[in-house]
BALOBA-1460 file (C-alpha; in Angstrom, 3 decimals):
// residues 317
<rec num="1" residu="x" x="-90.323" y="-50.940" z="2.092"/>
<rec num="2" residu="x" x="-87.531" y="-50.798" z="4.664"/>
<rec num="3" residu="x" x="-84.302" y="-51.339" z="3.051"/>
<rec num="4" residu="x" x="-80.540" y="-50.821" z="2.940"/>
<rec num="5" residu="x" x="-79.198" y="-47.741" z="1.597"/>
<rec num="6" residu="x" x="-75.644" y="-47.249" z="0.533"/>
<rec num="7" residu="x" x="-73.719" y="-43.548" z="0.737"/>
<rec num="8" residu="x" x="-71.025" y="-43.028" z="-1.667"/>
<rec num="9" residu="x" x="-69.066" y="-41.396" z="-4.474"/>
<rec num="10" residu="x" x="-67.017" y="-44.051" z="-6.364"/>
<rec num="11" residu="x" x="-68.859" y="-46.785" z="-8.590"/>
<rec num="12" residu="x" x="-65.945" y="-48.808" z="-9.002"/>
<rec num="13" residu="x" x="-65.639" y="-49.678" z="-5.417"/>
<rec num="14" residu="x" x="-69.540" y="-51.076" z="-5.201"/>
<rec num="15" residu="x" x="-69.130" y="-54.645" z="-7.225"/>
<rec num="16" residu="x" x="-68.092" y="-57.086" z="-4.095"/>
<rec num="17" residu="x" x="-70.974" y="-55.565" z="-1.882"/>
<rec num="18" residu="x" x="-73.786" y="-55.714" z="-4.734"/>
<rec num="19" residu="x" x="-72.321" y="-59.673" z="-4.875"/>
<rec num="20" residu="x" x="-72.653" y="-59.619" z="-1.414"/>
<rec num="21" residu="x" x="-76.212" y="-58.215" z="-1.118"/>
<rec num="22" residu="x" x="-77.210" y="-60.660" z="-4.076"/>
<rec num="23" residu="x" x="-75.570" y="-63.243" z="-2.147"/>
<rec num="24" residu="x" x="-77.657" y="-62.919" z="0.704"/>
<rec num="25" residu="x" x="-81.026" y="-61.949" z="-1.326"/>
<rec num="26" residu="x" x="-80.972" y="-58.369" z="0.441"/>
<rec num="27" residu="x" x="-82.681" y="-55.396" z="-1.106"/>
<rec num="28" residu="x" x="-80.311" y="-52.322" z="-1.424"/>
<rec num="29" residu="x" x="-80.201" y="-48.681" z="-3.167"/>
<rec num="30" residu="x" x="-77.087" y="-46.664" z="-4.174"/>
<rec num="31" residu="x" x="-77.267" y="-43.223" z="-3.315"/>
<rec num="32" residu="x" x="-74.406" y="-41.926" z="-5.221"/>
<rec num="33" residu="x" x="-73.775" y="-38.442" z="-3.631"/>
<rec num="34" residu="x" x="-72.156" y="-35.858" z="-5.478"/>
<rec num="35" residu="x" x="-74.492" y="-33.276" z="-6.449"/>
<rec num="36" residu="x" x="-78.374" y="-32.843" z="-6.326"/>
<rec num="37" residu="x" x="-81.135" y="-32.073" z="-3.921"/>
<rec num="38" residu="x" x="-81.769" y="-32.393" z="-0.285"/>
<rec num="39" residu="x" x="-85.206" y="-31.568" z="0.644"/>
<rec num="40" residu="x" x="-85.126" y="-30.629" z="4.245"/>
<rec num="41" residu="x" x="-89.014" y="-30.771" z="4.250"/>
<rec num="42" residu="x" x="-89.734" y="-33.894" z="3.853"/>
<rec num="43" residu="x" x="-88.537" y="-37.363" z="6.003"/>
<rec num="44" residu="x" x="-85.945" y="-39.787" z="4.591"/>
<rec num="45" residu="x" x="-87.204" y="-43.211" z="3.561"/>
<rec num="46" residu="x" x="-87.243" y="-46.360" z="5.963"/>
<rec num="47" residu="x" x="-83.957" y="-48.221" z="6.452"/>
<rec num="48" residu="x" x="-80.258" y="-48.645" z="7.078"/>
<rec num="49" residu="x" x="-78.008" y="-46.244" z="5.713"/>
<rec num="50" residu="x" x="-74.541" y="-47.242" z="5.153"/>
<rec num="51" residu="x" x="-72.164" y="-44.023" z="4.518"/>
<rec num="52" residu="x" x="-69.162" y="-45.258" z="2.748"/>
<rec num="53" residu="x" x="-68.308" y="-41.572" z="1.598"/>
<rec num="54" residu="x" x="-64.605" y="-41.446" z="0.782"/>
<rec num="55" residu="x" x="-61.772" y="-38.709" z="1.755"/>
<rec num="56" residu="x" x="-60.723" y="-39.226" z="-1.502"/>
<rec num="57" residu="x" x="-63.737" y="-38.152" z="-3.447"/>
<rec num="58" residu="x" x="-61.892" y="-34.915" z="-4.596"/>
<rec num="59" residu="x" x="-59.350" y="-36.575" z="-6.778"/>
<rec num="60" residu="x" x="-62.444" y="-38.284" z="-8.812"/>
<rec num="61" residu="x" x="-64.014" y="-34.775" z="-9.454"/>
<rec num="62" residu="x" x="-66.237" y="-35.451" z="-6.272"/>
<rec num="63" residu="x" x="-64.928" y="-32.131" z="-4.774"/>
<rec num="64" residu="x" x="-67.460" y="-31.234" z="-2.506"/>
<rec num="65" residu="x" x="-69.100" y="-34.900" z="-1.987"/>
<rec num="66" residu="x" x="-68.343" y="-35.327" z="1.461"/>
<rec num="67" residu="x" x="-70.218" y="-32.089" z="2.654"/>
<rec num="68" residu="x" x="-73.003" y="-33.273" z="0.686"/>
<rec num="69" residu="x" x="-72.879" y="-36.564" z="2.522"/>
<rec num="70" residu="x" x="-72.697" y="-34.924" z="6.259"/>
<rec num="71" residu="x" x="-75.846" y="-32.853" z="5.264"/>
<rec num="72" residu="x" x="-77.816" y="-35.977" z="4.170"/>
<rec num="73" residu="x" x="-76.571" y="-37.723" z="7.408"/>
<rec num="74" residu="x" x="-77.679" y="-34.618" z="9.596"/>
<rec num="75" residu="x" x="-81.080" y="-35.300" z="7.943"/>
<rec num="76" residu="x" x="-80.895" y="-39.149" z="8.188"/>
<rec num="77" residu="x" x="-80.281" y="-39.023" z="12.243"/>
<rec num="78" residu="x" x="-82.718" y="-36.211" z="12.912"/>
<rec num="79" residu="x" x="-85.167" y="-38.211" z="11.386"/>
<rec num="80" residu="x" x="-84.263" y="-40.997" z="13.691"/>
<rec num="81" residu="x" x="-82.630" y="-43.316" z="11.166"/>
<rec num="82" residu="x" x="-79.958" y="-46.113" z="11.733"/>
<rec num="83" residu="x" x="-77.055" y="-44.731" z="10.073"/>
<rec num="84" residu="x" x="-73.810" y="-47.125" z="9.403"/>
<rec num="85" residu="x" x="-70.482" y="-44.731" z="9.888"/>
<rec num="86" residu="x" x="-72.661" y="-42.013" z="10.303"/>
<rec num="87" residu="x" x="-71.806" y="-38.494" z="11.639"/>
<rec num="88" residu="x" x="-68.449" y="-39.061" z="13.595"/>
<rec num="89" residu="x" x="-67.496" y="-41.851" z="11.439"/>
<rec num="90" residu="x" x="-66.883" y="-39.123" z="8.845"/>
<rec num="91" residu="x" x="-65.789" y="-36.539" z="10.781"/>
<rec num="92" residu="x" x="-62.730" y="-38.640" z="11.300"/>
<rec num="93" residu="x" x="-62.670" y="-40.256" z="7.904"/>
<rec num="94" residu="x" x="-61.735" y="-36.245" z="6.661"/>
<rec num="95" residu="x" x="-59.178" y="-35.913" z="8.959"/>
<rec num="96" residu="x" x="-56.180" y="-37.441" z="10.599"/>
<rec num="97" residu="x" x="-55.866" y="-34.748" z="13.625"/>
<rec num="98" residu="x" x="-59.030" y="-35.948" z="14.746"/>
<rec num="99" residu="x" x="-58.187" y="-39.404" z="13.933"/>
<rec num="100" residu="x" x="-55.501" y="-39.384" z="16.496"/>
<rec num="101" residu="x" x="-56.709" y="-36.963" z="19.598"/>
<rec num="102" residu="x" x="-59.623" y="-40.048" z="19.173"/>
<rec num="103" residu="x" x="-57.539" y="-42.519" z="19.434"/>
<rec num="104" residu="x" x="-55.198" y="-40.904" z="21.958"/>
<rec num="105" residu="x" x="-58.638" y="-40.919" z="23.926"/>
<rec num="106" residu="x" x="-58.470" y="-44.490" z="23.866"/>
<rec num="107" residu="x" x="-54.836" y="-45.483" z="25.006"/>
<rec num="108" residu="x" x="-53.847" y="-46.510" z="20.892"/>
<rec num="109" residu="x" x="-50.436" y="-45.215" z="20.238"/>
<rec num="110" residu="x" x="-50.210" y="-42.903" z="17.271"/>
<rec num="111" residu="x" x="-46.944" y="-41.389" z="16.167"/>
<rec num="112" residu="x" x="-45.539" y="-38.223" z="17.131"/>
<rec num="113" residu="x" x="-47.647" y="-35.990" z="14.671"/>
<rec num="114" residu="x" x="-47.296" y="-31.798" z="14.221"/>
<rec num="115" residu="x" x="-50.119" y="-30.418" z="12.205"/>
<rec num="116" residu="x" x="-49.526" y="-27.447" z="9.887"/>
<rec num="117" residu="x" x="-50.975" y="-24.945" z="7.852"/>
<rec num="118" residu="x" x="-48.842" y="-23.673" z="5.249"/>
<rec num="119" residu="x" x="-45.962" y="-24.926" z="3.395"/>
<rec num="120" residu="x" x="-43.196" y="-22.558" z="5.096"/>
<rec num="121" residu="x" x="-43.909" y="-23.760" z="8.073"/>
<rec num="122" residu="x" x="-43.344" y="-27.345" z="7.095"/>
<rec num="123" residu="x" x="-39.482" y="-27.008" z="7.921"/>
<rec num="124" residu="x" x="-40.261" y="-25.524" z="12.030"/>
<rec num="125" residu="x" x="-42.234" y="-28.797" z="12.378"/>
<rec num="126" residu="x" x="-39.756" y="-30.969" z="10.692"/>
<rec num="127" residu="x" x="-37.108" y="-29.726" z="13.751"/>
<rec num="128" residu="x" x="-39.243" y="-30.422" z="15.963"/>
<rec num="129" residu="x" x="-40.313" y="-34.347" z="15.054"/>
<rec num="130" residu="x" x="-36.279" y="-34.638" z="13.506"/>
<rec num="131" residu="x" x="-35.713" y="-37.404" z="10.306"/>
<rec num="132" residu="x" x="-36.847" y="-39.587" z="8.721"/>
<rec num="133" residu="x" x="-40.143" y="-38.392" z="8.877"/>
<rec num="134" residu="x" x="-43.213" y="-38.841" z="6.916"/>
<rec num="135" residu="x" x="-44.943" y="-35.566" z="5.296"/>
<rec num="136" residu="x" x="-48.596" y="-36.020" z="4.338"/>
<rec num="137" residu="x" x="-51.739" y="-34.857" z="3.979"/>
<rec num="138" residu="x" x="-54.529" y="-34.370" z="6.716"/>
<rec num="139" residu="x" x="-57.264" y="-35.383" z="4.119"/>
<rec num="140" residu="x" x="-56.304" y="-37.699" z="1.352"/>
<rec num="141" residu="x" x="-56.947" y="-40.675" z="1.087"/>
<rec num="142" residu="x" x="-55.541" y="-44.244" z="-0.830"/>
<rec num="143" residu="x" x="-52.295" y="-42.404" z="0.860"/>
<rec num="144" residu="x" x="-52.207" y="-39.765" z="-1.769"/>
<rec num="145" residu="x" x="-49.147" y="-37.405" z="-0.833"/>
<rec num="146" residu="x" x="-47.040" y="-39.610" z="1.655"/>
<rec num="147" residu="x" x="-43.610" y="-38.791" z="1.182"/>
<rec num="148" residu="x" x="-40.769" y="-40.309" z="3.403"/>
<rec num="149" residu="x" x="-38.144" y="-37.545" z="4.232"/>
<rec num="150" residu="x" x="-35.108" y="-38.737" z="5.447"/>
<rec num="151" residu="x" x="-33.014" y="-35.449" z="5.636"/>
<rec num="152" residu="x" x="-33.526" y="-31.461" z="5.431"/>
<rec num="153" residu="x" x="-31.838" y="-30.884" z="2.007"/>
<rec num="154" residu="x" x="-34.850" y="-33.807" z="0.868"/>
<rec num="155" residu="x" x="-37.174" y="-31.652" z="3.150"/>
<rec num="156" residu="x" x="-36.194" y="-29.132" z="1.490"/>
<rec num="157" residu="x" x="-36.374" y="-30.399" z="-2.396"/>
<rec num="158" residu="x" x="-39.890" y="-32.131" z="-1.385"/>
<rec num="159" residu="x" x="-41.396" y="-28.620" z="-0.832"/>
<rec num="160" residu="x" x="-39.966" y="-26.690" z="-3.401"/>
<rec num="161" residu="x" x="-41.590" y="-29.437" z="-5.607"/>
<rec num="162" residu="x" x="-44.861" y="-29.242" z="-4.052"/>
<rec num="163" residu="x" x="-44.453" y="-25.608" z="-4.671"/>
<rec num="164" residu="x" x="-43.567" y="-25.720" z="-8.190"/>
<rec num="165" residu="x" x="-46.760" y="-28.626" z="-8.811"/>
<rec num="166" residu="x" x="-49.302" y="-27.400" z="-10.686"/>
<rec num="167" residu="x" x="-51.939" y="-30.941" z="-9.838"/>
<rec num="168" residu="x" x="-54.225" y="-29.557" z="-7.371"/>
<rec num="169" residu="x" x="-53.941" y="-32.837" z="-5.981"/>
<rec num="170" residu="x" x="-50.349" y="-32.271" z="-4.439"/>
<rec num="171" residu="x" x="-51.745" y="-30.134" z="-1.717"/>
<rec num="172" residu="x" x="-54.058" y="-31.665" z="1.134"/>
<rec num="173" residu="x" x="-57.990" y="-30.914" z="0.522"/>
<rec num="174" residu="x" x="-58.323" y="-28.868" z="3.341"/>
<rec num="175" residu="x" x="-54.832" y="-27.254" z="3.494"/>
<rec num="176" residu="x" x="-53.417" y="-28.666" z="6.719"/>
<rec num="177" residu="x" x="-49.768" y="-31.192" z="6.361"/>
<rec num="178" residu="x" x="-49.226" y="-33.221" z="8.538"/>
<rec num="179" residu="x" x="-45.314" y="-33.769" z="9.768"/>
<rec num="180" residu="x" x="-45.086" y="-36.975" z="11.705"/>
<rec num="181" residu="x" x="-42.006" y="-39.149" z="12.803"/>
<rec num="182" residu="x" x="-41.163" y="-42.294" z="10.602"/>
<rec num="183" residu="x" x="-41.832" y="-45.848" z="12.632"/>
<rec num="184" residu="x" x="-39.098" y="-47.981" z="11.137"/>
<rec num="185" residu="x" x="-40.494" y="-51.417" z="10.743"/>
<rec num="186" residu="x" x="-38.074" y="-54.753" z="10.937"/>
<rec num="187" residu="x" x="-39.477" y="-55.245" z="7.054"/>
<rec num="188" residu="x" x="-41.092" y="-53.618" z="5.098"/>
<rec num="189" residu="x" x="-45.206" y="-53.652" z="5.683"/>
<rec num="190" residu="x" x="-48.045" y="-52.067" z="8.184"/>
<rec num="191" residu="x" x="-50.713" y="-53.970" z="9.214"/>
<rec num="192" residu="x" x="-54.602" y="-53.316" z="8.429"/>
<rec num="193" residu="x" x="-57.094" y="-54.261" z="10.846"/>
<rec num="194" residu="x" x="-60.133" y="-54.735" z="9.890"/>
<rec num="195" residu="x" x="-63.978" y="-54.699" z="12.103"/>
<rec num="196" residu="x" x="-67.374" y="-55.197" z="10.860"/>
<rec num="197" residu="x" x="-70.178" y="-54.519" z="13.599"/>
<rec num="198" residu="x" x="-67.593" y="-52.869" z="15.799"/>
<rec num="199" residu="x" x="-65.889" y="-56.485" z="16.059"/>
<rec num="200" residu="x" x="-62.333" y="-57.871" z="14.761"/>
<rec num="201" residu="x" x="-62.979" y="-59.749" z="11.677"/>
<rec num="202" residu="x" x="-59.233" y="-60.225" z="10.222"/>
<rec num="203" residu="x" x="-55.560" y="-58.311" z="9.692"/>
<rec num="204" residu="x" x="-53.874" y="-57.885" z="6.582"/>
<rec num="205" residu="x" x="-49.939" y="-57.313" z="6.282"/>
<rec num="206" residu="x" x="-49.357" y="-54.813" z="3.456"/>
<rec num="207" residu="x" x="-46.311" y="-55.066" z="1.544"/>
<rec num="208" residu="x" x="-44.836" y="-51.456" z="1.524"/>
<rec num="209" residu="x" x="-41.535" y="-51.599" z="-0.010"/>
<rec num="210" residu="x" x="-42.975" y="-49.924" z="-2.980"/>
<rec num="211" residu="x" x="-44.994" y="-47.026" z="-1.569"/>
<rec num="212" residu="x" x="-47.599" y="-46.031" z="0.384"/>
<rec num="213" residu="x" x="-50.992" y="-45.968" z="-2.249"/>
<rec num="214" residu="x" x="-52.528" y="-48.640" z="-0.385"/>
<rec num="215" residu="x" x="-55.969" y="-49.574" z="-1.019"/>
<rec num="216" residu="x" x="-56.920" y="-53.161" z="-1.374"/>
<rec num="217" residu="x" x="-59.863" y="-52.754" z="-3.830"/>
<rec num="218" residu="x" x="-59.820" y="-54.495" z="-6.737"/>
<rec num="219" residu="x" x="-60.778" y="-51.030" z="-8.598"/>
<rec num="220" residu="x" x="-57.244" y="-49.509" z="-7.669"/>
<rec num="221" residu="x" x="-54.930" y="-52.444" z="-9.570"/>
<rec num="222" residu="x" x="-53.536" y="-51.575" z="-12.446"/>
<rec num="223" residu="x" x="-52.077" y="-53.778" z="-15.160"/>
<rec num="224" residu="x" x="-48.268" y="-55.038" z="-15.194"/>
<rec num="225" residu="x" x="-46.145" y="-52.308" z="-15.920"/>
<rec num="226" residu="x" x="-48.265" y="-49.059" z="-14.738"/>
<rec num="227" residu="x" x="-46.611" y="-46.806" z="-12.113"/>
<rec num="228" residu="x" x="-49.777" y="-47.304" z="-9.506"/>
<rec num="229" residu="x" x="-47.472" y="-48.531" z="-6.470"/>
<rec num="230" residu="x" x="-51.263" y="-50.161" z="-4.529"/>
<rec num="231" residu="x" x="-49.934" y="-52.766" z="-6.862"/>
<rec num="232" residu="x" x="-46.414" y="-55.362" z="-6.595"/>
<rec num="233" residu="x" x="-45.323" y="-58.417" z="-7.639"/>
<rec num="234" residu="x" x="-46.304" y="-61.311" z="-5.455"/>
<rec num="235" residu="x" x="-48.369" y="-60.803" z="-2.478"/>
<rec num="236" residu="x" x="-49.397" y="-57.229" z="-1.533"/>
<rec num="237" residu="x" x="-51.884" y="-58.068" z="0.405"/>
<rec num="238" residu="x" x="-51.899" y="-61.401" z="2.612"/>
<rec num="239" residu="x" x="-54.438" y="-62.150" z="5.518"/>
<rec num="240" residu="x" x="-52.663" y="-63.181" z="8.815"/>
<rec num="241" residu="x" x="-54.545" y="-66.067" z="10.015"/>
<rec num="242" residu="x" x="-54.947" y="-66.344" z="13.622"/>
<rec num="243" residu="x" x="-54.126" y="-62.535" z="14.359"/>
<rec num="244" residu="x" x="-54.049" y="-61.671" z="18.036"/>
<rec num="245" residu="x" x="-52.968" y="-58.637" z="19.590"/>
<rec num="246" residu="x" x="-53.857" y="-56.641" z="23.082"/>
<rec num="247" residu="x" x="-54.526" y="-53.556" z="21.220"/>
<rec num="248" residu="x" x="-57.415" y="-55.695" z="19.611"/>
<rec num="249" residu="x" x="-60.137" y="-54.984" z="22.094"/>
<rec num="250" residu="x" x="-59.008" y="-51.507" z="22.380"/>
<rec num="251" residu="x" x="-59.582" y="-50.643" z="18.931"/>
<rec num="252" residu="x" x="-62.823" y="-52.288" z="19.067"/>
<rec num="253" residu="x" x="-64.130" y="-50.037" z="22.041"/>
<rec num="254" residu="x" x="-62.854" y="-46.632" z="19.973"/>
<rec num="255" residu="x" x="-64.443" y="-48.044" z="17.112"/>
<rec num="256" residu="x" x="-68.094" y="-48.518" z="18.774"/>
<rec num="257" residu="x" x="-67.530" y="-45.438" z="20.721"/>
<rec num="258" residu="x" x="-67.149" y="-43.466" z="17.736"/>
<rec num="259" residu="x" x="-69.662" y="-44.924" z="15.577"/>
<rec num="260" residu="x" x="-67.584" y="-46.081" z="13.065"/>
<rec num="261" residu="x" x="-69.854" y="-49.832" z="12.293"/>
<rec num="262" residu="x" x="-67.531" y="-50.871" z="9.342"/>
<rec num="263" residu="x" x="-64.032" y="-49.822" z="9.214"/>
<rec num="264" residu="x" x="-60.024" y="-50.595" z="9.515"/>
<rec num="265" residu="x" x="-57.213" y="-49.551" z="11.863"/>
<rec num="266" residu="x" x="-53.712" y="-49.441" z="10.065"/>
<rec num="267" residu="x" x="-50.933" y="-49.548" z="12.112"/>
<rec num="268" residu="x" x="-46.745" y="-50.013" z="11.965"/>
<rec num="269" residu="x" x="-45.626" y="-52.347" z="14.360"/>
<rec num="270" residu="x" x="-41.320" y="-50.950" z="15.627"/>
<rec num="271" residu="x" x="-38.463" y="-53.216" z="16.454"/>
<rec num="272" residu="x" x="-39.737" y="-53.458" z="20.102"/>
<rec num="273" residu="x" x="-43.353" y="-54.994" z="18.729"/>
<rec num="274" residu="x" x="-45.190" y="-51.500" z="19.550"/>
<rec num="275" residu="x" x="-47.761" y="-50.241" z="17.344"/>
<rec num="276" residu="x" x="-48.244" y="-47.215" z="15.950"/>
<rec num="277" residu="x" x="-51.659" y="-46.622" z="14.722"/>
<rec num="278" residu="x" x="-51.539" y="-44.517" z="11.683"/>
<rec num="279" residu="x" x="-55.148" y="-44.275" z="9.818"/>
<rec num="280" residu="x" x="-58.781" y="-45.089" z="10.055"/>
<rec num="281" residu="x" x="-60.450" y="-45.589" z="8.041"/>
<rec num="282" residu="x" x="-64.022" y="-45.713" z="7.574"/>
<rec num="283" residu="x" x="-65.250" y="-46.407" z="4.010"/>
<rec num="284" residu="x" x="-62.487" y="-49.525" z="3.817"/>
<rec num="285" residu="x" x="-62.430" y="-51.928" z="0.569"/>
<rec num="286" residu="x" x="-61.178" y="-55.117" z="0.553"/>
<rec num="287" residu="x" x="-58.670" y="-57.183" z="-1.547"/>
<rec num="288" residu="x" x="-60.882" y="-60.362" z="-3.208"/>
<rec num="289" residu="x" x="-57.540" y="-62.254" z="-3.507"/>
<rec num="290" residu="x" x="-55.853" y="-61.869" z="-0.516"/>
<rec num="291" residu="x" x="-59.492" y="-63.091" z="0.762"/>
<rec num="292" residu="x" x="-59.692" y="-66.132" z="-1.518"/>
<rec num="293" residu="x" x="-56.608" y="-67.463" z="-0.110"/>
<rec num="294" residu="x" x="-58.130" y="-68.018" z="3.281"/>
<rec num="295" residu="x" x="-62.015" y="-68.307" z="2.040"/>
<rec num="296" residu="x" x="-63.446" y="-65.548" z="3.617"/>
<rec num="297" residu="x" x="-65.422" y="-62.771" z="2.788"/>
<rec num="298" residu="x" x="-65.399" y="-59.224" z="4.353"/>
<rec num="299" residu="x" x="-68.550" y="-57.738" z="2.297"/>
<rec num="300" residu="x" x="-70.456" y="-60.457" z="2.611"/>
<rec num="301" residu="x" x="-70.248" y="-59.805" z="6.863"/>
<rec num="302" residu="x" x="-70.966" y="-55.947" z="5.904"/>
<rec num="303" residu="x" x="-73.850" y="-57.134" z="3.891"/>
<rec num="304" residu="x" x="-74.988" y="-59.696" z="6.599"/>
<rec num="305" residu="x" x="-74.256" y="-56.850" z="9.481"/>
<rec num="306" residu="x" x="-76.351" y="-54.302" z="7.388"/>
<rec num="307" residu="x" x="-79.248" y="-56.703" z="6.730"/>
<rec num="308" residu="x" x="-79.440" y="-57.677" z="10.756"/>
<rec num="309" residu="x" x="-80.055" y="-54.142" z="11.652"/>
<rec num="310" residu="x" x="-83.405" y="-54.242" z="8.972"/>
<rec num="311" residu="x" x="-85.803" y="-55.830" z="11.764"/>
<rec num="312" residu="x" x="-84.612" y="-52.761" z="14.418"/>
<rec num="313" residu="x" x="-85.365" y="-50.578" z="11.458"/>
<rec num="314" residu="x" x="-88.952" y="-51.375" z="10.442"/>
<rec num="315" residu="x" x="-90.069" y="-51.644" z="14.098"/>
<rec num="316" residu="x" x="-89.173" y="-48.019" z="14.086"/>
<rec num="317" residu="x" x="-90.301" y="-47.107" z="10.614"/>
């Protein structure tokens, strides 16, 4: 039976799209990829794949889950398979210097950005981008490791306490830093695009004034009082109604060009209204609140997007 087939890591973030697929009376499987076995000698079943494997994955345990998932998707589109965010999607998903030569490709601004390997050589690239800057991680995820740096002394107290952390967490994944110049917004939020089929669906302005953890999902709030910052009072996450921008159609092209089906742009927008285009990213969640407000429903146009593709799927099978 043809079917849709969801790639991922993280149980928590599933609930709205199983709604969504129930919603819509669509047949689905999980395939929760962390470890098992990949039988190159035999074809993948019939259906659409949907990759929603996360950078993130390492700080659940997941440590190797995303090579697992680009071997299953090297099977998947040998075998001629429609695959969702498949093989470039999470090539870029993994890493931010690819995110932005991409996008570079395509005329979005990204901010100035010096990539590094090793933490004493943090400091050479902090002369050359000058302060405030932002010091982060090339693979993360949830913004994990975003500090803002505003001088060298705090440059220099930021690394000597990266040094001195023992959670393998406060080091990227993959052992490259990214130094990258500060975009000082009139107030305090970014804004997150977000596309389903390659096409604009909504924006959401994300409060920032107390940190940069910020995933939507649901899964990620924590009660009143915990230190998770993905959380504030009021309205952390609000849906601009009527969003328009030039950049809009851009984004849309890099998005189909790179295979990337379901996904979301994030980008600071200066004083001077230019945007600075920060972080893709392809396995996005979505904030069921912020979407009550205005009564719509981004997995429910993932689910409806996967189950079109079905029909294109069997007449292949």
């Amino acid at each position: 039976m043809t079917r849709i087939h969801i790639i991922h890591e993280n149980d928590a973030w599933m609930p709205p799209l199983r709604d969504a697929f129930a919603a819509i009376g669509a047949e689905h499987s999980e395939w929760f990829l962390d470890r098992g076995l990949l039988d190159l000698t035999r074809p993948p079943p019939e259906g659409v794949f949907y990759n929603r494997m996360s950078a993130s994955s390492h700080t659940r345990g997941h440590t190797f889950a995303p090579e697992y998932a680009s071997a299953v998707i090297e099977w998947l589109e040998r075998h001629g398979r429609i695959v969702v965010n498949g093989r470039r999607a999470l090539q870029l998903e993994l890493s931010k210097v690819a995110q932005y030569e991409a996008l570079a490709a395509f005329g979005i601004p990204t901010p100035p950005t010096v990539a590094v390997v090793g933490e004493e050589n943090i400091a050479a690239a902090a002369e050359r981008i000058g302060f405030p800057l932002i010091l982060k991680h090339n693979r993360a995820g949830k913004g994990l490791g975003v500090q803002l740096v505003r001088s060298d002394a705090a440059l220099r107290e930021a690394v000597a306490r990266i040094l001195a952390d023992e959670d393998p967490h406060a080091r990227p994944r993959d052992g490259i830093w990214l130094v990258q110049r500060y975009i000082t917004t009139p107030e305090p939020f970014i804004t997150r695009a977000e596309f389903v089929g390659g096409r604009f669906l909504y924006a959401v302005r994300v409060d920032t004034s107390e940190g940069f953890e910020l995933c939507p999902a649901d899964a990620c709030a924590m009660p009143e009082g915990a230190a998770c910052p993905a959380v504030a009072p009021g309205e952390k996450f609000r849906i601009i109604e009527g969003f328009q921008h030039a950049m809009i159609p851009r984004m849309e092209r890099f998005l189909v060009a790179n295979g990337i089906g379901v996904g979301a742009i994030e980008f600071a927008t200066d004083a001077e209204g230019r945007i600075h285009a920060y972080d893709v990213n392809t396995n996005t969640n979505y904030n069921a609140e912020a979407e009550r407000r205005v009564a719509v429903s981004a997995p429910l146009a993932v689910a409806r997007h996967l189950a079109a593709l079905l029909p294109r799927a069997a007449r292949a099978a």
